[in-house]
Backbone bond lengths (Angstrom), bond angles and torsions (degrees), N, CA, C in turn:
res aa  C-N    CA-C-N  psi(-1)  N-CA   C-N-CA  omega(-1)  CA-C   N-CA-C  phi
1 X - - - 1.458 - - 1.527 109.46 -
2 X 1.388 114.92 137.85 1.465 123.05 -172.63 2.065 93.35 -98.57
3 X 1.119 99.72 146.21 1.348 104.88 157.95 1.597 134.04 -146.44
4 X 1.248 113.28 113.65 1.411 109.25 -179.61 1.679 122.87 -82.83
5 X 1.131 114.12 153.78 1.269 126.85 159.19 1.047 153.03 -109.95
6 X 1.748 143.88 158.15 1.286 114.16 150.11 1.793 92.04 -172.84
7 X 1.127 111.33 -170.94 1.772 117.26 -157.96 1.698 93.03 -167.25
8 X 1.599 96.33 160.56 1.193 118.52 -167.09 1.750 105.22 -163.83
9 X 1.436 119.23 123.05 1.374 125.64 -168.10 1.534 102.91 -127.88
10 X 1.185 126.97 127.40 1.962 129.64 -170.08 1.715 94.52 -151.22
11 X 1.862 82.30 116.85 1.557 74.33 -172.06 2.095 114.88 -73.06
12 X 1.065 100.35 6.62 1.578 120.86 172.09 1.464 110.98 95.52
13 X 0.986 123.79 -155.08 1.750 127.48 179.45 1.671 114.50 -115.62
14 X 1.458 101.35 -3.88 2.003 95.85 -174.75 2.221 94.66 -99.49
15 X 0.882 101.48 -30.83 1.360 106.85 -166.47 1.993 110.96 -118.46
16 X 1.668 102.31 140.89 1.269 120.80 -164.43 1.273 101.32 -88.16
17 X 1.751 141.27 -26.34 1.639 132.09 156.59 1.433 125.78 -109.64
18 X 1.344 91.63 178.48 1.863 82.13 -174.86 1.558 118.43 -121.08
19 X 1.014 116.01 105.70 1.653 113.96 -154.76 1.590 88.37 -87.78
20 X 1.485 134.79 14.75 1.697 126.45 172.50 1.664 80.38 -86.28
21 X 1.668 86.35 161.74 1.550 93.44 170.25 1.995 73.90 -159.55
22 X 1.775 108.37 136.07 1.483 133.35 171.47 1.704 105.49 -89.35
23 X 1.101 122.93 -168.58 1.461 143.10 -177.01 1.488 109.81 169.86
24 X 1.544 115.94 125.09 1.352 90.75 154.10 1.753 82.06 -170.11
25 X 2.021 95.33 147.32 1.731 127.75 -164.91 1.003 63.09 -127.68
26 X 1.611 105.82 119.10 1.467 121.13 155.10 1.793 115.09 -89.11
27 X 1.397 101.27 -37.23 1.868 113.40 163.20 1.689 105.34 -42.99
28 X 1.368 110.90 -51.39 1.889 117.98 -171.14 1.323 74.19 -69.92
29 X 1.315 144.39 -92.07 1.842 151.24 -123.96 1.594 97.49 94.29
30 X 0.969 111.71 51.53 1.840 113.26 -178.81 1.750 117.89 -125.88
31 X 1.230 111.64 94.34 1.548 103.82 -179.15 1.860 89.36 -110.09
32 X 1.464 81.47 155.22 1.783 119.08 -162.71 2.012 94.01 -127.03
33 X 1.346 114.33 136.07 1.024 132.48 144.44 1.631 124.31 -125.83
34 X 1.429 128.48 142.39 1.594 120.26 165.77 1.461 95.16 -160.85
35 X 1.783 94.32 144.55 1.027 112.06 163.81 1.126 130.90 -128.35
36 X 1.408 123.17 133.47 1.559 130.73 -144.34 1.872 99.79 -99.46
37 X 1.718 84.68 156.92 1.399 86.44 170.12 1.863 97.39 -164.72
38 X 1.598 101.85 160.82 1.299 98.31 -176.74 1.987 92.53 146.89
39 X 1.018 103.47 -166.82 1.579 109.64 -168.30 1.910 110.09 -93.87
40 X 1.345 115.76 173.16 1.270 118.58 -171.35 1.311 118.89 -8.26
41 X 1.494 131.22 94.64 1.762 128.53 173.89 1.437 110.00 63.99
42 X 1.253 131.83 7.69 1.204 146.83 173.87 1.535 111.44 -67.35
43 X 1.608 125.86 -60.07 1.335 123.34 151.66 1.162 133.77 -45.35
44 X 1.404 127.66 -22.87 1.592 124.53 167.53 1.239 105.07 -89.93
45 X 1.216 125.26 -9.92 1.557 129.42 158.69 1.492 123.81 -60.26
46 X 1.203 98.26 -46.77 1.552 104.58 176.28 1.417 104.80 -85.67
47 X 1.318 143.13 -61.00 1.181 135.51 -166.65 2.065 106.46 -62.11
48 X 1.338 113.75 -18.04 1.138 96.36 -179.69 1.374 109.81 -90.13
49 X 1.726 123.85 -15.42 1.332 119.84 178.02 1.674 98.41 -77.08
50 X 1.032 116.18 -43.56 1.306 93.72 -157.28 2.173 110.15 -80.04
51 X 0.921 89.56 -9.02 1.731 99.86 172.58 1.495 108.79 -69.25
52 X 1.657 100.55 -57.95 1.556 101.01 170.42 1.483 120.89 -63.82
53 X 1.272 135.15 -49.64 1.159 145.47 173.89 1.709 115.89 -41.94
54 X 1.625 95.32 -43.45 1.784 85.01 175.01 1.138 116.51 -92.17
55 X 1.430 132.74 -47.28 1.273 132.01 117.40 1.484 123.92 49.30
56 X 1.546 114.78 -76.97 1.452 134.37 -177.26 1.366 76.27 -106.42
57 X 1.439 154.47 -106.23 1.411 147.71 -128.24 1.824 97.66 -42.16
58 X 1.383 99.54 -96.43 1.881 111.45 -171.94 1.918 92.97 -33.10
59 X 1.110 129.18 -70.88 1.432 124.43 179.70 1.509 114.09 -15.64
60 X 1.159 96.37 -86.14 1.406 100.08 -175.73 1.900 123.19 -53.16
61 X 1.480 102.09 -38.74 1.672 95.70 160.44 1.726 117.42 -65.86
62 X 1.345 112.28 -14.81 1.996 95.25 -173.13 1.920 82.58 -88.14
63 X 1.466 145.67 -50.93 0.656 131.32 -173.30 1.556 135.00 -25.48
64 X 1.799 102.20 -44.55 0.984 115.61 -157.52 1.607 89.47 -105.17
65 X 1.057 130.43 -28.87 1.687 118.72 163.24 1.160 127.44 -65.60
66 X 1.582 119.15 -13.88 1.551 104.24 -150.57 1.272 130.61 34.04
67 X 1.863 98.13 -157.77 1.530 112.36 -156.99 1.923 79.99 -71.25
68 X 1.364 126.69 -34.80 1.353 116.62 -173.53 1.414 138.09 -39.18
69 X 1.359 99.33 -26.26 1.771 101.12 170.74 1.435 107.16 -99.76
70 X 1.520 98.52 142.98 1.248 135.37 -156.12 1.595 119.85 -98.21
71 X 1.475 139.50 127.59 0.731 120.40 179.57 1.543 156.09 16.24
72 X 1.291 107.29 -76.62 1.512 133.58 164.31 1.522 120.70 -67.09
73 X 1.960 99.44 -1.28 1.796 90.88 174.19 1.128 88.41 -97.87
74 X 1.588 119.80 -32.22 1.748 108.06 -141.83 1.357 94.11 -98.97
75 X 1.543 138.40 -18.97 1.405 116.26 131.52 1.266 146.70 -10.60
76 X 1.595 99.97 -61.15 1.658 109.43 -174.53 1.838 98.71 -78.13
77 X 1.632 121.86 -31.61 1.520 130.07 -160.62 1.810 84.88 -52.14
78 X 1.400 106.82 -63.03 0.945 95.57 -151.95 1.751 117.80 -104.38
79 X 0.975 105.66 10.99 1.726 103.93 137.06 0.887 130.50 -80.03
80 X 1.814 128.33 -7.97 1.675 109.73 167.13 1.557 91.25 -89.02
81 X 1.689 130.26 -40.16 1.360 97.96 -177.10 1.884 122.31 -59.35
82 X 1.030 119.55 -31.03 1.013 125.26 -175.68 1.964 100.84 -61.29
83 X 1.591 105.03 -57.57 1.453 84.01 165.37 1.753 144.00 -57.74
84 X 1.669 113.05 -16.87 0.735 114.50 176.50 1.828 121.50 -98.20
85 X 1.449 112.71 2.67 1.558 108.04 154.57 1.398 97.49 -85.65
86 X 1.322 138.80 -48.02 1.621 134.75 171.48 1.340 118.01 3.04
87 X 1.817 72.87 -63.76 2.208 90.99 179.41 1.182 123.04 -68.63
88 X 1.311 122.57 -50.34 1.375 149.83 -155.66 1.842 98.20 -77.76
89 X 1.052 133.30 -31.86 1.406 146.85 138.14 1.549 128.53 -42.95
90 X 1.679 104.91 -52.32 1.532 122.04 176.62 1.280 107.10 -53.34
91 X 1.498 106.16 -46.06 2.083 118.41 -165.63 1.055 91.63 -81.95
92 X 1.099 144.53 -50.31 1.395 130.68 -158.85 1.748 115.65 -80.28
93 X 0.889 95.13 -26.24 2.210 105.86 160.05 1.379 96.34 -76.41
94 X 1.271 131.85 -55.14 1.676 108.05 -173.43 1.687 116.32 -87.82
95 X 1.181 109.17 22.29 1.744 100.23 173.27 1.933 94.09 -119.90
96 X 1.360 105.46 -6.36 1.835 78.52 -175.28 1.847 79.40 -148.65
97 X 1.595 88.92 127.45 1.866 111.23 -177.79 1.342 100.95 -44.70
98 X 2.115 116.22 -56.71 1.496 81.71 -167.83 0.890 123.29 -98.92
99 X 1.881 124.12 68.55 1.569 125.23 169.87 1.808 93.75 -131.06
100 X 1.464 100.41 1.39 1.631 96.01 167.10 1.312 112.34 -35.57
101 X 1.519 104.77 126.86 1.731 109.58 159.95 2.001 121.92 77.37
102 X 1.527 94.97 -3.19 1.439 117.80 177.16 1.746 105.72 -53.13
103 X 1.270 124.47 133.69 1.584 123.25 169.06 1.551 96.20 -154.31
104 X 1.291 98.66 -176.49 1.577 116.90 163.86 1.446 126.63 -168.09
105 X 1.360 108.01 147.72 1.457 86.23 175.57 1.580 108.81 -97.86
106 X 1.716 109.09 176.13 1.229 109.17 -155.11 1.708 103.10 -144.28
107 X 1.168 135.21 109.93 1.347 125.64 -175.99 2.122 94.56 -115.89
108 X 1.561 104.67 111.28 1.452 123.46 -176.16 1.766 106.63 -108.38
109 X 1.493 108.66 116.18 1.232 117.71 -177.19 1.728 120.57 -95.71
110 X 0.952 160.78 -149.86 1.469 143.81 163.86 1.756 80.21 159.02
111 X 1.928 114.28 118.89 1.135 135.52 -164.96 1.597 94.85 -117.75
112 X 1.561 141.19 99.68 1.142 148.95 158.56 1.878 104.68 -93.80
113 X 1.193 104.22 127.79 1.415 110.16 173.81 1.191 120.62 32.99
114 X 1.488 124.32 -109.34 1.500 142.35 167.48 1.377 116.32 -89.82
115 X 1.147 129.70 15.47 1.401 144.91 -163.28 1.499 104.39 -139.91
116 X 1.920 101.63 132.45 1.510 120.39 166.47 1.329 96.66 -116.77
117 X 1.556 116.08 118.36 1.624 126.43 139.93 1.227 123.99 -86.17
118 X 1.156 126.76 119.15 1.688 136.43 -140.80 1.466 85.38 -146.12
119 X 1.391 93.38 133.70 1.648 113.35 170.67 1.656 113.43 -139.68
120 X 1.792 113.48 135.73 1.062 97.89 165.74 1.655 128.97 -140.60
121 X 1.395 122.58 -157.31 1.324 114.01 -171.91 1.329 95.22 -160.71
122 X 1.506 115.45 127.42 1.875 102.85 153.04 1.944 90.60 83.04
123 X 1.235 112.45 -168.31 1.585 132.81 173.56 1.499 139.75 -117.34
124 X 1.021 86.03 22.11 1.489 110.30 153.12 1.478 122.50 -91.54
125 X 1.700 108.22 128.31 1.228 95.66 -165.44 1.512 128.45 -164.70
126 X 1.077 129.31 -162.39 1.730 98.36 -149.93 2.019 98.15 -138.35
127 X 1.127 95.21 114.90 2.083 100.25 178.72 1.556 107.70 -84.03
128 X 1.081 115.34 168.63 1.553 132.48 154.10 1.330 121.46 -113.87
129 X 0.967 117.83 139.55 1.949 122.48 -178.31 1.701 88.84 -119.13
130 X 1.374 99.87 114.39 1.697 110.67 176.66 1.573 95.15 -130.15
131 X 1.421 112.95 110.00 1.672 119.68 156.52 1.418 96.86 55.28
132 X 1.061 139.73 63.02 1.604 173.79 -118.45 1.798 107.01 -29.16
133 X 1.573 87.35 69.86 1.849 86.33 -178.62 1.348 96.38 -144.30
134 X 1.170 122.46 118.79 1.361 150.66 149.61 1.676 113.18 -36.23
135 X 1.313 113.21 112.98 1.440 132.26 168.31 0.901 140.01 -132.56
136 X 1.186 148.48 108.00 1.877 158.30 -150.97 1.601 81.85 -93.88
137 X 1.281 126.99 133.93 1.538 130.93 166.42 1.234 107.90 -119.64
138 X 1.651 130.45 -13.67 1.123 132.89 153.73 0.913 120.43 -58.41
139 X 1.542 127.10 160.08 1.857 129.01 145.11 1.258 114.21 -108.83
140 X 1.383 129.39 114.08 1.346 129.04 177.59 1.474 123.05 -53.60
141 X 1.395 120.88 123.84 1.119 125.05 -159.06 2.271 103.42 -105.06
142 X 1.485 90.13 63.80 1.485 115.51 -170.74 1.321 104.90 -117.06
143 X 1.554 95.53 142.76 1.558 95.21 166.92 1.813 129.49 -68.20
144 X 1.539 96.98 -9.39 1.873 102.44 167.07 1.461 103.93 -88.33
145 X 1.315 108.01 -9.20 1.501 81.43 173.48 1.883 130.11 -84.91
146 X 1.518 72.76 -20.48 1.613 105.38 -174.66 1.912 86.98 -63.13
147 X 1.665 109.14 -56.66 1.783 96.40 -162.37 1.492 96.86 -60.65
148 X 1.321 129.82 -55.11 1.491 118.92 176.49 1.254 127.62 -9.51
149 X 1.587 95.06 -83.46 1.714 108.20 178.48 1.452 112.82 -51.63
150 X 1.453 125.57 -21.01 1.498 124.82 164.77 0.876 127.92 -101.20
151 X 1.310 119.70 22.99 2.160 140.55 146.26 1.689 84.71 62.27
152 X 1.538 110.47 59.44 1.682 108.51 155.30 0.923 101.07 -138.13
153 X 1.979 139.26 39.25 1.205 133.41 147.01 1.602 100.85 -170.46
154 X 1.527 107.86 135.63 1.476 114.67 173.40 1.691 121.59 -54.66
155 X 1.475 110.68 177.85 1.130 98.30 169.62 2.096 106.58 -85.19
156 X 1.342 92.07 -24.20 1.581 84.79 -176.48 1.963 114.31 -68.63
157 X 1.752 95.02 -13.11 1.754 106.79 166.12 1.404 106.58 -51.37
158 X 1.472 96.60 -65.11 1.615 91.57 -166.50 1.027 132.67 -94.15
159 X 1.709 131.48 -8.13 1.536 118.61 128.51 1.371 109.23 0.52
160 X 1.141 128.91 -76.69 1.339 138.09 -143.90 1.532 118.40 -102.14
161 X 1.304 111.68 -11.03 1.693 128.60 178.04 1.747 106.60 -66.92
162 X 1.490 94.12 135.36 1.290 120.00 -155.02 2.201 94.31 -86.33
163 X 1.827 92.53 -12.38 1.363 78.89 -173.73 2.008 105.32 -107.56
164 X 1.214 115.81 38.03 1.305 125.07 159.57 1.248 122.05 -8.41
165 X 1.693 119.07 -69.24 1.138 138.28 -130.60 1.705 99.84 -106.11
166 X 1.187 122.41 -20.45 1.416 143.96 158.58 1.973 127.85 -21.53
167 X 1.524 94.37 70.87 1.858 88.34 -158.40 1.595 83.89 -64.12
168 X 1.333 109.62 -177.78 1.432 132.33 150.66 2.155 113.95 -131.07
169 X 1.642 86.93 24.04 1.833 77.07 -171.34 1.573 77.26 -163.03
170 X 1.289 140.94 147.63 1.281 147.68 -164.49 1.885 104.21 175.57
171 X 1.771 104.57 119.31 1.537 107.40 -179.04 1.607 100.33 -88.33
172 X 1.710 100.08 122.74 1.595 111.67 167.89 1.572 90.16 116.32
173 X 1.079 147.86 -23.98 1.334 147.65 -144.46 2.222 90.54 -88.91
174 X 1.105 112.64 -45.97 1.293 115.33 172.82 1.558 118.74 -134.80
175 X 1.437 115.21 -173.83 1.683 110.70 -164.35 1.471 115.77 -77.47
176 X 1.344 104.80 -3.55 1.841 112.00 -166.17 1.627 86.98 -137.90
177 X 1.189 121.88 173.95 0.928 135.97 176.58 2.062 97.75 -168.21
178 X 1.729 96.61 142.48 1.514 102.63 169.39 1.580 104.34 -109.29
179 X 1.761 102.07 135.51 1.499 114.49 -175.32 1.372 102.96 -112.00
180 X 1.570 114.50 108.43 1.875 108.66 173.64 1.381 100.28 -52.49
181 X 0.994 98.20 166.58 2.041 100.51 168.87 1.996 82.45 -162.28
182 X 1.647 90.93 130.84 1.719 95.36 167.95 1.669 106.26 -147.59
183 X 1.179 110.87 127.36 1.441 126.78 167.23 0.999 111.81 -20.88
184 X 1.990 154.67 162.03 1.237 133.90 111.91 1.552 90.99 -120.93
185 X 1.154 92.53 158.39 1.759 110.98 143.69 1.419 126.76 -80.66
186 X 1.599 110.72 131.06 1.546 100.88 -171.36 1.258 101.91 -120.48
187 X 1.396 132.53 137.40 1.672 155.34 -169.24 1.728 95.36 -113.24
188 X 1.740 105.09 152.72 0.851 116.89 -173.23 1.277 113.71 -73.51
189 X 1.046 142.66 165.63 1.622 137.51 -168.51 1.784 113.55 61.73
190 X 1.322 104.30 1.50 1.237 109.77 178.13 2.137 107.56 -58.48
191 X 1.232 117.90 116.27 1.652 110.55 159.35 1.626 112.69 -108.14
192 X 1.230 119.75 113.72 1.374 132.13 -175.87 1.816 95.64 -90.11
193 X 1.525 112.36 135.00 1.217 125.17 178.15 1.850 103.17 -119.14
194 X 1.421 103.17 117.19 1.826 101.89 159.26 1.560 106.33 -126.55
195 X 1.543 95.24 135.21 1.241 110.32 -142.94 2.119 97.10 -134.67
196 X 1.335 117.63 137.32 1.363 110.65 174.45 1.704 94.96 -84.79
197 X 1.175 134.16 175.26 0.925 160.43 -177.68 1.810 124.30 -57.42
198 X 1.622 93.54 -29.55 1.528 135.57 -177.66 1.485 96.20 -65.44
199 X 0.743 109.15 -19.87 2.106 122.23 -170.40 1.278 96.73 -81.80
200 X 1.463 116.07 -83.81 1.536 147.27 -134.35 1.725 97.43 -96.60
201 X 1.471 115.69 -8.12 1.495 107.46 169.77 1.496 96.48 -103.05
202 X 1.157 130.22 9.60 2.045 128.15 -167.03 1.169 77.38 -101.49
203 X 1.969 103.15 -73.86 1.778 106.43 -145.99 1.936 104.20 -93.95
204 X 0.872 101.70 163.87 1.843 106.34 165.77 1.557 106.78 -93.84
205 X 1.379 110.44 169.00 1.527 113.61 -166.72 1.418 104.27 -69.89
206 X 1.713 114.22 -40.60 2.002 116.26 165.56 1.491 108.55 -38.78
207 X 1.179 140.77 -46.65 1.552 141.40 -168.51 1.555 107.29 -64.18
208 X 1.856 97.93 -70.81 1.756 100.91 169.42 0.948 107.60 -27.55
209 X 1.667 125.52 -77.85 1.321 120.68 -156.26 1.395 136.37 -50.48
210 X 1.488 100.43 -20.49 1.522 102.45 -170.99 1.431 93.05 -97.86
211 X 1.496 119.06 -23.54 1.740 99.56 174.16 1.638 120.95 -67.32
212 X 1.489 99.28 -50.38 1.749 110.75 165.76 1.985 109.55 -29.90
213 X 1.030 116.20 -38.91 1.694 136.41 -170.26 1.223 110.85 -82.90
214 X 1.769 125.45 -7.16 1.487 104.82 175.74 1.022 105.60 -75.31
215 X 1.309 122.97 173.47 1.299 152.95 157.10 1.755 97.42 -83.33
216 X 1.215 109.70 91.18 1.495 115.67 175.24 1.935 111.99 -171.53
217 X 0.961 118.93 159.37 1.456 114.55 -179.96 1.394 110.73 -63.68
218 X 1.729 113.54 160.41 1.481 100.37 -158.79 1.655 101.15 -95.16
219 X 1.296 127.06 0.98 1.308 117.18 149.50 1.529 132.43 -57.81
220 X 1.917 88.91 -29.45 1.843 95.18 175.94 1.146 84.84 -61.42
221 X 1.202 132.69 -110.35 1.696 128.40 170.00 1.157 132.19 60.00
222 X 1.429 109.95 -87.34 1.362 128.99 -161.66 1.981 79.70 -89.44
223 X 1.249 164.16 -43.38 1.375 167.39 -150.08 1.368 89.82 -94.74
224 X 1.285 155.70 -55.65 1.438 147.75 165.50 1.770 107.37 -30.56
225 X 1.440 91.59 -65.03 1.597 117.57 -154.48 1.857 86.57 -41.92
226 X 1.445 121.35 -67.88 1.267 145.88 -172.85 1.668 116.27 -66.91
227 X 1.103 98.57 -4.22 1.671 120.04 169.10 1.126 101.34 -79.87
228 X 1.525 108.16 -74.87 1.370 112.54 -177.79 1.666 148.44 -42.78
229 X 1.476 80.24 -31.92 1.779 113.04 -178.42 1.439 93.06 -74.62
230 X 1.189 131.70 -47.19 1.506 119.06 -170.74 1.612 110.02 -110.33
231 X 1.217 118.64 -0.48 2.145 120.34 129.20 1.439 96.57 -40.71
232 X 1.347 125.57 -98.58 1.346 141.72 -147.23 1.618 97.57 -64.37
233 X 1.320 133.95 10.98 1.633 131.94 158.61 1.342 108.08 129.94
234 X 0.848 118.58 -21.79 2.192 113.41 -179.71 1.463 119.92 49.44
235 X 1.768 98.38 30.77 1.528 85.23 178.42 1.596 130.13 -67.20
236 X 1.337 117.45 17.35 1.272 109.80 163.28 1.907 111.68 -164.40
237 X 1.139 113.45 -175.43 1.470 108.48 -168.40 1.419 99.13 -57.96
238 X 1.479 120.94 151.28 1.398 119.07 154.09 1.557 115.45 -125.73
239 X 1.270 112.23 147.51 1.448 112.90 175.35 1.782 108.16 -160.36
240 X 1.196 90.04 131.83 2.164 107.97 163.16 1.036 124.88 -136.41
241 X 1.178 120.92 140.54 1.292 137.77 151.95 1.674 121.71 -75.73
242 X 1.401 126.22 114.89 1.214 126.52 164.33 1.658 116.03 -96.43
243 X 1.418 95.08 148.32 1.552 102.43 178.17 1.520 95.31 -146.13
244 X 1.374 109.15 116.52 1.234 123.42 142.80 1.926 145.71 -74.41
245 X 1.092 128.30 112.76 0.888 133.75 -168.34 1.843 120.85 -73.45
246 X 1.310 131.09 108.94 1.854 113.71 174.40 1.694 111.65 -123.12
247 X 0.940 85.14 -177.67 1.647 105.29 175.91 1.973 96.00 -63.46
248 X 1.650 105.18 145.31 1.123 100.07 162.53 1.383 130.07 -63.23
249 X 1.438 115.28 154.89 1.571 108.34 -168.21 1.945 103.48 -117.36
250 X 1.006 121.13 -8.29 1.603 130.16 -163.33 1.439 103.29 -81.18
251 X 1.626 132.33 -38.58 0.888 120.67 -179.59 1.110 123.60 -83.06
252 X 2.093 108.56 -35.72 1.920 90.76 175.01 1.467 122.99 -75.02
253 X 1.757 101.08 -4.14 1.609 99.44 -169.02 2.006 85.66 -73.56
254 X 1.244 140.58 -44.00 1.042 127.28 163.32 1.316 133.87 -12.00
255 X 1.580 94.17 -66.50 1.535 99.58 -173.30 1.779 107.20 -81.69
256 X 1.378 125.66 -14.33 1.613 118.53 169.26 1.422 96.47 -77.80
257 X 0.988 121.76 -19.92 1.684 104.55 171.42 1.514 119.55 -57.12
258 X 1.296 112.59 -70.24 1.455 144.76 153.52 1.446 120.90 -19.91
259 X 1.845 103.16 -39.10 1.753 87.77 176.33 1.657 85.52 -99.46
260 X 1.153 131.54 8.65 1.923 100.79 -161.59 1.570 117.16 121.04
261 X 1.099 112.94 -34.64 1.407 136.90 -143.18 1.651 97.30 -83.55
């Protein structure tokens, strides 16, 4: 499986920094999103350590494993890195006042062959566009998501709920942190979207979808997506990472070698 990439970060139109911070080792197949939060530049503090931090940590372990490690390692790889920006975030809010209370959430992808290992944190979060259908593969780790799943507010409630922004899970916020991590299978034509929150509170999933669906390069893409979000008001940073999924390319370029071609 071939996979392309690319990312796009806008600190939006209501706010003067950008507490998103992107990543992406296209050699590893590893794209990183987080979005920070916490007091004065304190959230781009955290979201940029921990982007960089896993970044170079998980990086350098898929490098050195390859396609050879298997599920159940690159699980555990990257829950200790993930635990260890956790920390490295935690100390650095409690040794200097103004990073008090600094976290972020963090949605970490890692693309092996036919396989997505997807990890996340917080509500930011990452869809699939399969044969033109829109899919959230995350679960938002929000307190509306929490009233949802406990049938004490519609979805047309929380469209409109003032308490949106409400994590219930945030990396750096305490000494441990829990990282979902869930398998997918990835198909060719597969486009995986990770997205901060800045997206998905502008546009509705009908908008994404039909932008994900042009026929255009996937940088046009990801520059639409972030167009749009700050058309419809930019009240806060937006940033995604797109990854497109293809057919492998190493073996037929082989065989056009071989005949001439």
């Amino acid at each position: 499986m071939h996979y392309e990439f690319c990312s796009r970060t806008d600190p939006g139109l209501a706010r003067s920094n950008n507490e998103d911070s992107v990543a992406v080792d296209e050699e590893a197949r590893l794209a990183l999103l987080a979005d920070g939060m916490g007091g004065y530049n304190a959230g781009e503090v955290a979201s940029g350590m921990a982007t960089a931090f896993i970044r170079a940590e998980l990086g350098r372990w898929l490098t050195q494993a390859g396609e050879q490690a298997n599920a159940r390692e690159l699980r555990r790889a990257m829950e200790i890195c993930v635990e260890n920006a956790n920390r490295a975030v935690f100390n650095a809010a409690n040794a200097n006042p103004n990073y008090a209370g600094m976290g972020t959430t963090l949605v970490v992808a890692v693309f092996q062959a036919q396989r997505l290992v997807l990890g996340h944190i917080g509500d930011s979060r990452c869809y699939r566009l399969r044969a033109g259908q829109l899919t959230q593969v995350t679960r938002d780790h929000s307190l509306l998501q929490e009233q949802l799943e406990a049938g004490l507010i519609t979805e047309e409630e929380a469209a409109v709920s003032d308490q949106k922004n409400l994590v219930t899970r945030a990396l750096g916020v305490e000494d441990t942190v829990l990282l979902d991590v869930n398998e997918h299978r990835v198909e060719p034509g597969d486009c995986f979207l990770l997205c901060s929150d800045g997206l998905n509170d502008m546009i509705d999933d009908r908008a994404i979808a039909s932008i994900l669906q042009l026929d255009a390069p996937l940088q046009d893409r990801a520059d639409r997506l972030v167009d749009a979000a700050n058309a419809n008001g930019g009240r806060d940073n937006v940033s995604v990472v797109l990854v497109r999924a293809g057919p492998g390319r190493g073996r037929r370029g082989l065989l056009s070698r071989l005949l001439g071609q």
